[in-house]
C-alpha positions, 0 to 999 in steps of 0.5 A: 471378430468376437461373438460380442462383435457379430451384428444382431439379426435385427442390425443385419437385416437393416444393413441388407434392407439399406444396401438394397434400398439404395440400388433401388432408389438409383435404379428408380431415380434414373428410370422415372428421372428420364421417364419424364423427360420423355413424357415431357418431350424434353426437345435435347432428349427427343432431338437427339434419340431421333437424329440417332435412330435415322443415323443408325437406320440409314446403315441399316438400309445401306447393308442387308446382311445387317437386317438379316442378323439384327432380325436373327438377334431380335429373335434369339434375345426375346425376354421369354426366351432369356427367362427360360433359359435362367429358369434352366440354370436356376434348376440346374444349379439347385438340383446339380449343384445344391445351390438352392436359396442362390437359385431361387434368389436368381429365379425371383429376380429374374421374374420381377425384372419382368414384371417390372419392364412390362409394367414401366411401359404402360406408366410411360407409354412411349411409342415407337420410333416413326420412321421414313424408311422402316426396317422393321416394326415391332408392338406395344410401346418404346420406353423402357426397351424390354429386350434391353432391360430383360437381357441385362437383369439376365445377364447380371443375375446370371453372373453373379449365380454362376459367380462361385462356381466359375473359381479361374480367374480367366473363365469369370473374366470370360463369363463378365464378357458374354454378359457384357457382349449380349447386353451390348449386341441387344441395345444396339440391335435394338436401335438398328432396327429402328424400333427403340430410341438409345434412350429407351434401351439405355434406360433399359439396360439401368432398369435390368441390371439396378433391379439385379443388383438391388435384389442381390444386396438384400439377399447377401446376409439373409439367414435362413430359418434352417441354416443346416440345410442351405448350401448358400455362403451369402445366405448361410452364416458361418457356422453352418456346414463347410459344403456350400455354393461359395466355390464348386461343389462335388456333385458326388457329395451333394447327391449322397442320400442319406441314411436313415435308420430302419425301424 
């Protein structure tokens, strides 16, 4: 590609703006699209989330060990827990790893799923479950799912950070999994407990990983002010320096201070 053929600043910029804009859309569409079917009480929806959550209950009852797991997973997937540890991996990647606009792209995403989960529950204000034989109870209100919805903008955001670091086929295929497994492992714990309708973590799961994955279309392409000082193959173009994120970085390289003239 000649220098004639490279897009303007101004023609990428609209490109990352599109990209994202539609990943948001898609992501919104779905999320207020269901939304307000639940605040309609569509009967086919509110018939089948509850016929599903007493099937799902019932198993629930009938196997103790089931409740004793599912209330260990509740714990270990609490969306303050999840953010903390991508706050872990976000400083880790930057101060490691010299990724810096890819961690703080990770960390920004990551909060705005948040804020956005919490927030889309007091839009819809769903309650909870009712329950003949409840297992378990939890506050606040059911739609979207906020385990659901912050375990998957988790678990996107997590893989597409760690994405250039992880270069072997089978490990990125293991790295895939786990975030697959987690994502799953929630939406149905989720429902076993009774305290979530598959409609809520479904939507949830959408909400999660449509907010990641917007956020990451409009980060792709974005160019520093200072490309000499960002490590980012997504955010650097070209030109700037061969060191950057876009495989392993060797950790010697990228903790060398430099030398600076005495005066």
């Amino acid at each position: 590609m000649t220098s004639s053929d490279a897009p303007s600043p101004a023609e990428e910029r609209r490109r990352r703006v599109g990209r994202a804009a539609v990943f948001a859309l898609v992501t919104a569409a779905v999320l207020f699209g269901v939304g307000g079917l639940v605040r309609s009480r569509w009967d086919p929806l509110i018939s089948f989330d509850d016929d599903a959550v007493g099937t799902l209950v019932g198993i629930t009852v009938d196997n103790p060990w089931l409740l004793d797991a599912a209330h260990v997973w509740e714990l270990v997937t609490q969306p303050f827990l999840l953010h903390t540890l991508g706050t872990l991996l976000c400083l880790w990647a930057w101060l490691r790893r010299g990724m810096r606009t890819r961690a703080w792209w990770a960390f920004g995403t990551l909060m705005a799923s948040w804020v956005v989960g919490l927030g889309a529950k007091y839009v819809f204000q769903r309650a909870r479950p009712v329950i003949e034989d409840p297992v378990s109870e939890a506050p606040g209100y059911s739609f979207p799912s906020g385990h659901a919805l912050n375990s998957a903008a988790f678990a996107t955001t997590v893989v597409i950070l760690l994405w250039p670091l992880v270069t072997r086929r089978l490990l990125r295929g293991v790295l895939v999994a786990a975030a697959v497994v987690l994502v799953a492992v929630t939406m149905a714990d989720r429902m076993f407990l009774g305290v979530h309708y598959p409609s809520d973590v479904t939507v949830g799961v959408v909400t999660g990983a449509g907010l990641a994955l917007a956020s990451f279309a409009g980060f792709v392409g974005w160019s520093p002010r200072r490309p000499e000082v960002v490590d980012d193959p997504d955010a650097t173009p070209s030109s700037t320096r061969e060191e950057s994120d876009g495989g392993p970085v060797d950790d010697a390289s990228t903790a060398r201070p430099r030398q600076h003239r005495e005066s």
